[in-house]
Structure formats: structure tokens, C-alpha cells
Biopython code that builds the backbone (N, CA, C, O; Angstrom):
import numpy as np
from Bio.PDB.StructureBuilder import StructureBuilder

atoms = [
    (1, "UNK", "N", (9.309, 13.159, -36.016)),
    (1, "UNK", "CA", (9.575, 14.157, -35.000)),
    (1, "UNK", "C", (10.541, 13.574, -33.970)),
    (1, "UNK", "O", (10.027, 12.584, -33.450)),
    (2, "UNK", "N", (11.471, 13.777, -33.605)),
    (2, "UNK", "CA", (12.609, 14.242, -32.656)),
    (2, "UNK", "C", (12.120, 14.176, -31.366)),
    (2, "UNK", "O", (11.234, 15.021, -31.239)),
    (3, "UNK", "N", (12.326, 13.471, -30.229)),
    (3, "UNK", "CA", (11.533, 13.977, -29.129)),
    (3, "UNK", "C", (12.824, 13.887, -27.486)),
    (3, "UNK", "O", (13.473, 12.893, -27.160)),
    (4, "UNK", "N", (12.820, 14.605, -27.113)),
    (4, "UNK", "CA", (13.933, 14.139, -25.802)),
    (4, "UNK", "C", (13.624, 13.062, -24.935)),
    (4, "UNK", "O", (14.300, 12.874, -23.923)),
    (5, "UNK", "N", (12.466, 12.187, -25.300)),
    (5, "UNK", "CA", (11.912, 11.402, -24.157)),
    (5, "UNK", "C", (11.022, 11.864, -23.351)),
    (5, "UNK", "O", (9.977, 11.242, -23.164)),
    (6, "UNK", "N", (11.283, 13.017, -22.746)),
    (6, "UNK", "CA", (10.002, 13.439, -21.615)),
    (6, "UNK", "C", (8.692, 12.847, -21.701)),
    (6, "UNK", "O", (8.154, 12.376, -20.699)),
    (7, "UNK", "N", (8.136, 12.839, -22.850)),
    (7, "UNK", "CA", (6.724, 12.914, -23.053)),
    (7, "UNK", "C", (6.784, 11.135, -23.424)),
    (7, "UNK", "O", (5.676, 10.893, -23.903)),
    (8, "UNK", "N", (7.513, 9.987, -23.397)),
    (8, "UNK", "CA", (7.264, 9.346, -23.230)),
    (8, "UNK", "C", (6.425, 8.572, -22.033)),
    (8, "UNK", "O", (6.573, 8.940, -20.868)),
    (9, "UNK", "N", (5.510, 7.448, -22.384)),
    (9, "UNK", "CA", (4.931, 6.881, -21.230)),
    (9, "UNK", "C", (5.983, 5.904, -20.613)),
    (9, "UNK", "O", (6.608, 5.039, -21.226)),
    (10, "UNK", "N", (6.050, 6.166, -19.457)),
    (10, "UNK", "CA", (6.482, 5.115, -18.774)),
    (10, "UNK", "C", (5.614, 3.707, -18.251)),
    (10, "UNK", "O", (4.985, 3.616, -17.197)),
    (11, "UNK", "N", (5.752, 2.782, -19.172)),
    (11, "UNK", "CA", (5.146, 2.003, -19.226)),
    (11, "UNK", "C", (4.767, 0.336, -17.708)),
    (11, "UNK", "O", (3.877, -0.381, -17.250)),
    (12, "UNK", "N", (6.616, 0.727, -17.593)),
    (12, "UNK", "CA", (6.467, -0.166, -16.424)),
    (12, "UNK", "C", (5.557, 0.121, -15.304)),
    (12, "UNK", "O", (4.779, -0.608, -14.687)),
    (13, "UNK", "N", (5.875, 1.469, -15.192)),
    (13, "UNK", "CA", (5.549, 1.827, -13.426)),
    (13, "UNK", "C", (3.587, 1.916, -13.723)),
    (13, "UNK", "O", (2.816, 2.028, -12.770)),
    (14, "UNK", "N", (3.143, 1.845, -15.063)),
    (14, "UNK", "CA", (1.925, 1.822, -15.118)),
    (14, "UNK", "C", (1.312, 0.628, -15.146)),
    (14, "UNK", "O", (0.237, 0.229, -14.697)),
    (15, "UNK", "N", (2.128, 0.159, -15.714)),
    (15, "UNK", "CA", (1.566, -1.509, -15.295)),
    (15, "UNK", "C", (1.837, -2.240, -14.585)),
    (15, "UNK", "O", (1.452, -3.385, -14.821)),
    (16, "UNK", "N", (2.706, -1.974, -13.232)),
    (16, "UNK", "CA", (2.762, -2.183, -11.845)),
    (16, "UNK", "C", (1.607, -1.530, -11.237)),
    (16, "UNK", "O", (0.947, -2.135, -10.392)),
    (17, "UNK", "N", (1.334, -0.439, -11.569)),
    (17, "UNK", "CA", (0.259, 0.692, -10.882)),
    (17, "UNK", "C", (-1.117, -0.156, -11.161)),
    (17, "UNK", "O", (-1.959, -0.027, -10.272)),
    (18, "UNK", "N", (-1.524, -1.120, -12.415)),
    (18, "UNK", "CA", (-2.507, -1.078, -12.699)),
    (18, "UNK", "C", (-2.766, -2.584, -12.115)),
    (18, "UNK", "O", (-3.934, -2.971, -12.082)),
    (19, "UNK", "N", (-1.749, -3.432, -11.665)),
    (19, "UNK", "CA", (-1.838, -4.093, -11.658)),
    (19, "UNK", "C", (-1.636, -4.506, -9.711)),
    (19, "UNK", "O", (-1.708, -5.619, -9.190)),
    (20, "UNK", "N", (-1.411, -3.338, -9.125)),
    (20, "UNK", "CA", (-1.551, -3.558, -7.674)),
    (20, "UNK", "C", (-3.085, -3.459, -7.475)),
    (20, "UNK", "O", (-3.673, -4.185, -6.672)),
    (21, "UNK", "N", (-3.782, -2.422, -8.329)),
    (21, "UNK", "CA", (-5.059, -2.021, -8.163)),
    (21, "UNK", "C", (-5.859, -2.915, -8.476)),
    (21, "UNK", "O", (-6.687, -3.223, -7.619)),
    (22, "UNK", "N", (-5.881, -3.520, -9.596)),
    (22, "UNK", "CA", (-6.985, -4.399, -10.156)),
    (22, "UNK", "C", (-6.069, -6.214, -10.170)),
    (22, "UNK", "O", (-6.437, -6.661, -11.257)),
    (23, "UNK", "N", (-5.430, -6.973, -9.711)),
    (23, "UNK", "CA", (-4.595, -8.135, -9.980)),
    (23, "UNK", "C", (-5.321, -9.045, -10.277)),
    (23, "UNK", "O", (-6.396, -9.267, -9.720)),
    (24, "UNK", "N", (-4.740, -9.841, -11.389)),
    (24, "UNK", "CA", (-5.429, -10.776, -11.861)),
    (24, "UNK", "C", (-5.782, -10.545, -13.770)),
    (24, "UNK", "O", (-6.657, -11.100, -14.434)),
    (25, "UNK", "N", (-4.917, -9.709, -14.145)),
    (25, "UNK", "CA", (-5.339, -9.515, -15.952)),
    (25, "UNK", "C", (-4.429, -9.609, -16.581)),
    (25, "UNK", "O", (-3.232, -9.457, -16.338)),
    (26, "UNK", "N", (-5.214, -9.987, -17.825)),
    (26, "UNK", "CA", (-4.587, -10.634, -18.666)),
    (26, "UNK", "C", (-3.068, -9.662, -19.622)),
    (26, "UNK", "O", (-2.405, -8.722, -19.182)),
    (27, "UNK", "N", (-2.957, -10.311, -20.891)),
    (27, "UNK", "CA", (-1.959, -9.399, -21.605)),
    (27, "UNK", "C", (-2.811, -8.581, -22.394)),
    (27, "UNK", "O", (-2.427, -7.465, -22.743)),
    (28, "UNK", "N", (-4.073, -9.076, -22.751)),
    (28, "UNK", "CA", (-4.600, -8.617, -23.735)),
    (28, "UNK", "C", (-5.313, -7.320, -23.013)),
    (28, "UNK", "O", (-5.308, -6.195, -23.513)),
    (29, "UNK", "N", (-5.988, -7.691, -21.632)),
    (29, "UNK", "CA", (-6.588, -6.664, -21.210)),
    (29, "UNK", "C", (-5.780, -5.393, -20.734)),
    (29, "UNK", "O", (-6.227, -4.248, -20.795)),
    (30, "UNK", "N", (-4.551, -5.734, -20.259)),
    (30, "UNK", "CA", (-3.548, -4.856, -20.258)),
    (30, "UNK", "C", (-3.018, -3.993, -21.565)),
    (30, "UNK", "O", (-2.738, -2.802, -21.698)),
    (31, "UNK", "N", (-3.010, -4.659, -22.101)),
    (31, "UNK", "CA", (-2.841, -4.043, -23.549)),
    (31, "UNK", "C", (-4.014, -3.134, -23.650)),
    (31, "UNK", "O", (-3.664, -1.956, -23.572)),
    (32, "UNK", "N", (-5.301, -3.306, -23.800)),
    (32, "UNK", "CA", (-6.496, -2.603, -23.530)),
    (32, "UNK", "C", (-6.497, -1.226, -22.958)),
    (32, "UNK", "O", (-6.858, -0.147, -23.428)),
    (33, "UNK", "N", (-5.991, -1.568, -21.815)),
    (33, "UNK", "CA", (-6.260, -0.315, -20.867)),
    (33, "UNK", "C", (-5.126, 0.677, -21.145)),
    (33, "UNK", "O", (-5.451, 1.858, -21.020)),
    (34, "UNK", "N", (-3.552, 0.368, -21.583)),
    (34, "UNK", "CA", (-2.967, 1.370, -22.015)),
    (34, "UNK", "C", (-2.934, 1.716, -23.276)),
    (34, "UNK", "O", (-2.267, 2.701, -23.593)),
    (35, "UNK", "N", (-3.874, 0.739, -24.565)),
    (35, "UNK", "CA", (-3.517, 1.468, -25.482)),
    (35, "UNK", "C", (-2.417, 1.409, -26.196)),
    (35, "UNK", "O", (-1.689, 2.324, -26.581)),
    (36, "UNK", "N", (-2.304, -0.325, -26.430)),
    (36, "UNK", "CA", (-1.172, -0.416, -27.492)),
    (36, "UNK", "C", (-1.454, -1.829, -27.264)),
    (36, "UNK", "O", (-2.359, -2.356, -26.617)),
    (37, "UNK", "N", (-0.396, -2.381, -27.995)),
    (37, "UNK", "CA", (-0.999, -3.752, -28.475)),
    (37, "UNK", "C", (-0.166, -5.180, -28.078)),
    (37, "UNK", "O", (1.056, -5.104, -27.956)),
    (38, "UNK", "N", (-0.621, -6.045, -27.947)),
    (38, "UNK", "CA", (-0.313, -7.262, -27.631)),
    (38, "UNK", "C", (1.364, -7.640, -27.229)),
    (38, "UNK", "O", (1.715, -7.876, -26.074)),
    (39, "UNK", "N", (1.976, -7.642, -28.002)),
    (39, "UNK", "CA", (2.906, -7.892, -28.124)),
    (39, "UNK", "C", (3.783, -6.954, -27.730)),
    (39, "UNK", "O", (4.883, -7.425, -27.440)),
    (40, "UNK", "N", (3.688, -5.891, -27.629)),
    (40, "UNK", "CA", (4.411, -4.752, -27.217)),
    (40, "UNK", "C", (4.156, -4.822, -25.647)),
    (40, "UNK", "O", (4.906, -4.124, -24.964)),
    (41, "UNK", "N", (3.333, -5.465, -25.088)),
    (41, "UNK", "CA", (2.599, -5.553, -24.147)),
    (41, "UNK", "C", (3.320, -6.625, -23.328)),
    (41, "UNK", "O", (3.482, -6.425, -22.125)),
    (42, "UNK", "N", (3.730, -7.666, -23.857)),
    (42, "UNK", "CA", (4.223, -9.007, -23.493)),
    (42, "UNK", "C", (5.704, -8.803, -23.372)),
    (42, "UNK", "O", (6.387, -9.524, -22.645)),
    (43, "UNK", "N", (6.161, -7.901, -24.026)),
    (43, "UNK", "CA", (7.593, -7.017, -24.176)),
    (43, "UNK", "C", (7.710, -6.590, -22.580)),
    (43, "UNK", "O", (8.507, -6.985, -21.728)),
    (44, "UNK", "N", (6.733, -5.736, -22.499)),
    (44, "UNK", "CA", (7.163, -5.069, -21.246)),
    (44, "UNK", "C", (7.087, -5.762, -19.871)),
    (44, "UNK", "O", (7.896, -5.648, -18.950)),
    (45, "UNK", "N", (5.587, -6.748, -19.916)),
    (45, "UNK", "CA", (5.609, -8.218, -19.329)),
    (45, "UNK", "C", (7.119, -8.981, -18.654)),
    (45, "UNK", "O", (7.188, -9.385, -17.493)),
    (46, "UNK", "N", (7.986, -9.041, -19.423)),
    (46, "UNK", "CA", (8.977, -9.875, -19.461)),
    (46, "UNK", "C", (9.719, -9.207, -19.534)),
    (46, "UNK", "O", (10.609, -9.708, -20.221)),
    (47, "UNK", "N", (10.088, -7.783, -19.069)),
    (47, "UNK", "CA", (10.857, -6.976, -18.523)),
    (47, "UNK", "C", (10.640, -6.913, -17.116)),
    (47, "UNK", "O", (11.478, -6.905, -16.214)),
    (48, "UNK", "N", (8.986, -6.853, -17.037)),
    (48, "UNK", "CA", (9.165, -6.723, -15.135)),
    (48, "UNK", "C", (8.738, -8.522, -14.672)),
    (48, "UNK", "O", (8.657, -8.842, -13.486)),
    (49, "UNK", "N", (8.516, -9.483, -15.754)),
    (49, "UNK", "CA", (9.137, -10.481, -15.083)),
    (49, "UNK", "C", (10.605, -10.710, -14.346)),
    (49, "UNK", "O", (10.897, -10.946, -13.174)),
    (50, "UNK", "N", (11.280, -10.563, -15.359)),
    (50, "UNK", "CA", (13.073, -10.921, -15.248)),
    (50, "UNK", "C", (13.461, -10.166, -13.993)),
    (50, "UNK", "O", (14.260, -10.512, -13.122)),
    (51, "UNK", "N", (12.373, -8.519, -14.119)),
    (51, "UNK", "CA", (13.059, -8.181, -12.813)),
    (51, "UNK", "C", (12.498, -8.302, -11.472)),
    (51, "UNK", "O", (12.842, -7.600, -10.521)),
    (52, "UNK", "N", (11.245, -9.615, -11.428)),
    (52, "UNK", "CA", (10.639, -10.561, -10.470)),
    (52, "UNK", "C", (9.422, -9.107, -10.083)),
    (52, "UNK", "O", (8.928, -9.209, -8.960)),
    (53, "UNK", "N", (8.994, -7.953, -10.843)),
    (53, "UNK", "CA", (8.173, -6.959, -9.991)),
    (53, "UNK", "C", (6.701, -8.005, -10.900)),
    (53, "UNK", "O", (5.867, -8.006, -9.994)),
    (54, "UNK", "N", (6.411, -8.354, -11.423)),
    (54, "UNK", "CA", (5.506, -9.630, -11.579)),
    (54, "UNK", "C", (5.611, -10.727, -11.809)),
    (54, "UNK", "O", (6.636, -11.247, -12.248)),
    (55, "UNK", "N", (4.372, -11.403, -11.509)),
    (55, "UNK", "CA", (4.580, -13.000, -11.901)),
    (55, "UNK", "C", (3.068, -13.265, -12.483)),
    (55, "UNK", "O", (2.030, -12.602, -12.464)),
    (56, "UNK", "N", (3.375, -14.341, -12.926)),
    (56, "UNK", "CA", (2.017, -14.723, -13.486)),
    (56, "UNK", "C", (1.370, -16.323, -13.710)),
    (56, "UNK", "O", (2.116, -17.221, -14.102)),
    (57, "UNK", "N", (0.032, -16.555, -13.444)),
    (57, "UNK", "CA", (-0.377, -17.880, -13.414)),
    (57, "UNK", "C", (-1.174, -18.384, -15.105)),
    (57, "UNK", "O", (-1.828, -17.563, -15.748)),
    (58, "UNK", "N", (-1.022, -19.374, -15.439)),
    (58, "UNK", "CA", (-1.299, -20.003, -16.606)),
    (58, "UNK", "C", (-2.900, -20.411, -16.587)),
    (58, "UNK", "O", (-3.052, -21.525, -16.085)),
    (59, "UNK", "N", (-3.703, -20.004, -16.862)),
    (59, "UNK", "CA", (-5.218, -20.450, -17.298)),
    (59, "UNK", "C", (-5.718, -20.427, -18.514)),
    (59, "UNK", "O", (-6.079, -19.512, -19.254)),
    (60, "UNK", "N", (-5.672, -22.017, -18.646)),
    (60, "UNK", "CA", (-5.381, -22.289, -20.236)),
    (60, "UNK", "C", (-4.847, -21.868, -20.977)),
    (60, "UNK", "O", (-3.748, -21.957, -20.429)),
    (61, "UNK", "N", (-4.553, -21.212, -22.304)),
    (61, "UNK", "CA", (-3.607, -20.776, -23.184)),
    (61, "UNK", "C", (-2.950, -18.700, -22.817)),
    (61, "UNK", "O", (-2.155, -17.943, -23.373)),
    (62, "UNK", "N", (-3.875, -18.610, -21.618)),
    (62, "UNK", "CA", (-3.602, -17.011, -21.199)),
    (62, "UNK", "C", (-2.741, -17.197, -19.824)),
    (62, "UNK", "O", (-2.847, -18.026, -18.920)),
    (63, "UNK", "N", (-2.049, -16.350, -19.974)),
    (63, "UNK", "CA", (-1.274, -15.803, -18.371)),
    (63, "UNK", "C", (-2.094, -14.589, -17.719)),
    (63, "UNK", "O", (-2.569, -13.523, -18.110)),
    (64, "UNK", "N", (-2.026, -15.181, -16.734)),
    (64, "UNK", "CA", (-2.516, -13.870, -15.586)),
    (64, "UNK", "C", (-1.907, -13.349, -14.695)),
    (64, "UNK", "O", (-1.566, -13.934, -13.668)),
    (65, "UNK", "N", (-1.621, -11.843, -15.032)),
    (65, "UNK", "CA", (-0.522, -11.612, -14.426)),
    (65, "UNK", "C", (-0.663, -10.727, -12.713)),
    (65, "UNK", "O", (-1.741, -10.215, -12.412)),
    (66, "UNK", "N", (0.109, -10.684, -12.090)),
    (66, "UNK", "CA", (-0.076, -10.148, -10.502)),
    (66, "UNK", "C", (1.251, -9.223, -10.213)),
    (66, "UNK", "O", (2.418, -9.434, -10.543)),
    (67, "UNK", "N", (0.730, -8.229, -9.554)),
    (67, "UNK", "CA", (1.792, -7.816, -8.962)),
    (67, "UNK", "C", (2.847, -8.210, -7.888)),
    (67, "UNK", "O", (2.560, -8.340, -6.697)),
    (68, "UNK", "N", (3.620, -8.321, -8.211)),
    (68, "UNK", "CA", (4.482, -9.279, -6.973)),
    (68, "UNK", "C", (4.632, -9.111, -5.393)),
    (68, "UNK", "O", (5.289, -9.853, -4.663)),
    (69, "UNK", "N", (3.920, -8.032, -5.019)),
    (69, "UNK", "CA", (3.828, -7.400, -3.921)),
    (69, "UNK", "C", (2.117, -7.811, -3.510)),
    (69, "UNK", "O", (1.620, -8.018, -2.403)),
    (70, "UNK", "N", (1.618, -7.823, -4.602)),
    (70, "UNK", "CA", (0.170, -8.222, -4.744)),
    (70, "UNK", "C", (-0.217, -9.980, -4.597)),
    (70, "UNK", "O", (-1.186, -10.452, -4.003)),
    (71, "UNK", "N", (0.675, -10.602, -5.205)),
    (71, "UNK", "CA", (0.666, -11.725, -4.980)),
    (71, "UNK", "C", (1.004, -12.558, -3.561)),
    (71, "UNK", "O", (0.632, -13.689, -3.247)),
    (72, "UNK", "N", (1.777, -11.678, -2.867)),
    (72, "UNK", "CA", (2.912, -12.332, -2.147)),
    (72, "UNK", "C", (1.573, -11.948, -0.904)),
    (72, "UNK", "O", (1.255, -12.842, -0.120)),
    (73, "UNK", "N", (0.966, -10.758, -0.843)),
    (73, "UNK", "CA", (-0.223, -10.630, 0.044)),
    (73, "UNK", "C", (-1.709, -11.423, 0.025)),
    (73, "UNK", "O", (-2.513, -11.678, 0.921)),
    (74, "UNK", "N", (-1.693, -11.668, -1.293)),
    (74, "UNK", "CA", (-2.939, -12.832, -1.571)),
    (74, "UNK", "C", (-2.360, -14.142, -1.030)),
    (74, "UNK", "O", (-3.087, -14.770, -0.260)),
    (75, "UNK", "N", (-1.179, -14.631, -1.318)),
    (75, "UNK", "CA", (-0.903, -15.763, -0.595)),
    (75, "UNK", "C", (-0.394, -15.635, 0.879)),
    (75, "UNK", "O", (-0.733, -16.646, 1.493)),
    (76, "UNK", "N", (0.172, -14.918, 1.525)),
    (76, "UNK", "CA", (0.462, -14.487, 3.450)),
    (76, "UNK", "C", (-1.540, -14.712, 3.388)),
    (76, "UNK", "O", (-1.891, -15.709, 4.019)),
    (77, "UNK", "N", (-2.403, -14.127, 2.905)),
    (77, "UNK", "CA", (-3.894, -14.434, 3.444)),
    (77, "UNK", "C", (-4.650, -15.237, 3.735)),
    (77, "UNK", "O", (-5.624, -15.450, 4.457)),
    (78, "UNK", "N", (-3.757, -15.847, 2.729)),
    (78, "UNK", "CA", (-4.410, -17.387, 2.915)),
    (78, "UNK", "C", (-4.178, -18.556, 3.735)),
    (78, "UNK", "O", (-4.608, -19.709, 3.743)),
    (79, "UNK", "N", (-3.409, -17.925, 4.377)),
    (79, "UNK", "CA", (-2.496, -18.969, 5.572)),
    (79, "UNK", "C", (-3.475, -18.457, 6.677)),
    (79, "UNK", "O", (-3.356, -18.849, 7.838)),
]
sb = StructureBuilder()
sb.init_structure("model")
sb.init_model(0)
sb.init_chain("A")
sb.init_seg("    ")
for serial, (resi, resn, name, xyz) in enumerate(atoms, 1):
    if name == "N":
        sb.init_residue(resn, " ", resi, " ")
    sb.init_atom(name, np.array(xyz, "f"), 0.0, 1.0, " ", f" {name:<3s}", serial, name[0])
structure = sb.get_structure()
């Protein structure tokens, strides 16, 4: 099927969205909550890395990822 796009998900702005709300998850659990899978997941990851709207910390073999607006307020708190 043919589609114009419309009815695509916009994936970034949901996993910015999900990730101001809840910060601190993983790829896998992200993957989870929208409903598609790993790697497709890590795709989009490293799209809103490059464009710095997340970052993410290494605990053991998983990244945890934050919103960059989210992060930048967890650390101003802690000062």
C-alpha cells in the first residue's frame, strides 16, 4: 500500500516526549513502549544523538538514555 506519509509515526518527537517524562531508559525499553524493535530503535537514538536532543550514560553493556533538556536540569540540581 502507497501511503502519503501522514499516518506515519513520528518517531523522534515521541521519544523526546517519552523521554522528558520518564528519563533514564534504556533502548530496549524504548523500543517496548513504541512498539518496534531494537535496532530500529538505536537508528532513531543516533539521529537525535548527532542532533545533541539526547545523550546517554553507559551502565554496563546498556546505554541510558536522557533527554537533553532533562539532563542538563538533573545536573543545574545538583549543584
Amino acid at each position: 500500500m502507497i501511503t502519503n506519509g501522514s499516518d506515519r509515526i513520528d518517531y523522534t518527537s515521541r521519544v523526546k516526549g517519552i523521554l522528558a517524562k520518564e528519563p533514564g531508559l534504556s533502548v530496549k525499553e524504548l523500543a517496548e513502549r513504541l512498539k518496534t524493535n531494537r535496532q530500529f530503535m538505536a537508528g532513531v537514538l543516533k539521529v537525535l544523538e548527532e542532533r545533541r536532543e539526547v545523550s546517554y550514560r553507559k551502565v554496563g553493556p546498556a546505554r541510558i538514555y536522557y533527554a537533553t533538556v532533562a539532563l542538563n536540569e538533573e545536573s543545574n540540581g545538583a549543584k
